[in-house]
Phi, psi and omega in degrees: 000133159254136168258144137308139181211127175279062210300343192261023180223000199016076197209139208261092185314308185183170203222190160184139187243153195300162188267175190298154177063049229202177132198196185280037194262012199249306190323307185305259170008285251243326180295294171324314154300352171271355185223156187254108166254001176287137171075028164245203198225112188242130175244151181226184196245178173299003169260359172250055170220091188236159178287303180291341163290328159317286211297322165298323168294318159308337188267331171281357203114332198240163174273150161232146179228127207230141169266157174283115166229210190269007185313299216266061271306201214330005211258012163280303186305314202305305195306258186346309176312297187322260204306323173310311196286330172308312193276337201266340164282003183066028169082006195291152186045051160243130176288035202245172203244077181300155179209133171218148166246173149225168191187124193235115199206136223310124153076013185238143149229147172216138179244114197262157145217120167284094181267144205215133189212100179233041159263123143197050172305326178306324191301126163276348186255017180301330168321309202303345204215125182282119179086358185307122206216011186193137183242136162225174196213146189245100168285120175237151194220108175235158176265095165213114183049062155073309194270140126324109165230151189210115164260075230301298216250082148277109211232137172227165167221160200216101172278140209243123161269000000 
């Protein structure tokens, strides 16, 4: 099954369940037609970042935040490469936008910090995802009984319509 899902309503827009021998990179696309997505933000995890589901979302209308993976031939490692090199200059002569939470919930605490990047002429593969105009990279820190996981890199793209 794939769901829609309205996180700031926790409420399952619609659902579709993939057909056998399948998964959701054929289900997504048809759900999105099945729901009124304009002028929202549809994130999807690394198995829907695929160029024709950009290219479907863009088509509703709506925005997207797709996680990266290796599909799209150099542009995760270029991303990845990119924020490495950002985190060992501490971001320095960079144009970028931070964001951070913390958020304490049982017996956890976690702490995000967000880097938002939209100079990204440089990118040569920017091309393979339609409209794509923005990279961010997610620092998560989580806390429980006392132990530290620190989750350096979660590289994402964000197309801003």
């Amino acid at each position: 099954m794939v769901s829609a899902w309205a996180s700031k309503n926790n409420l399952i827009l619609g659902q579709i369940k993939t057909e056998k021998k399948s998964n959701e990179i054929t289900a997504i696309p048809k759900l999105l037609d099945m729901i009124d997505v304009q002028n929202c933000t549809v994130t999807i995890d690394a198995m829907g970042c695929q160029k024709e589901i950009a290219k479907k979302i863009i088509q509703n209308k709506a925005n997207y935040i797709l996680a990266l993976k290796g599909n799209q031939g150099t542009l995760k490692d270029d991303v990845e490469l990119f924020f490495q090199d950002c985190i060992k200059t501490d971001f320095k002569n960079l144009n970028y936008n931070f964001y951070s939470s913390t958020e304490k919930a049982h017996g956890r605490i976690e702490i995000r910090n967000v880097y938002v990047v939209n100079d990204i002429d440089w990118l040569d593969e920017k091309k393979s995802l339609d409209s794509l105009s923005t990279i961010i990279m997610v620092e998560a820190t989580r806390e429980f009984k006392g132990k530290k996981l620190k989750v350096v890199l979660k590289i994402k793209d964000l197309k801003q319509h």
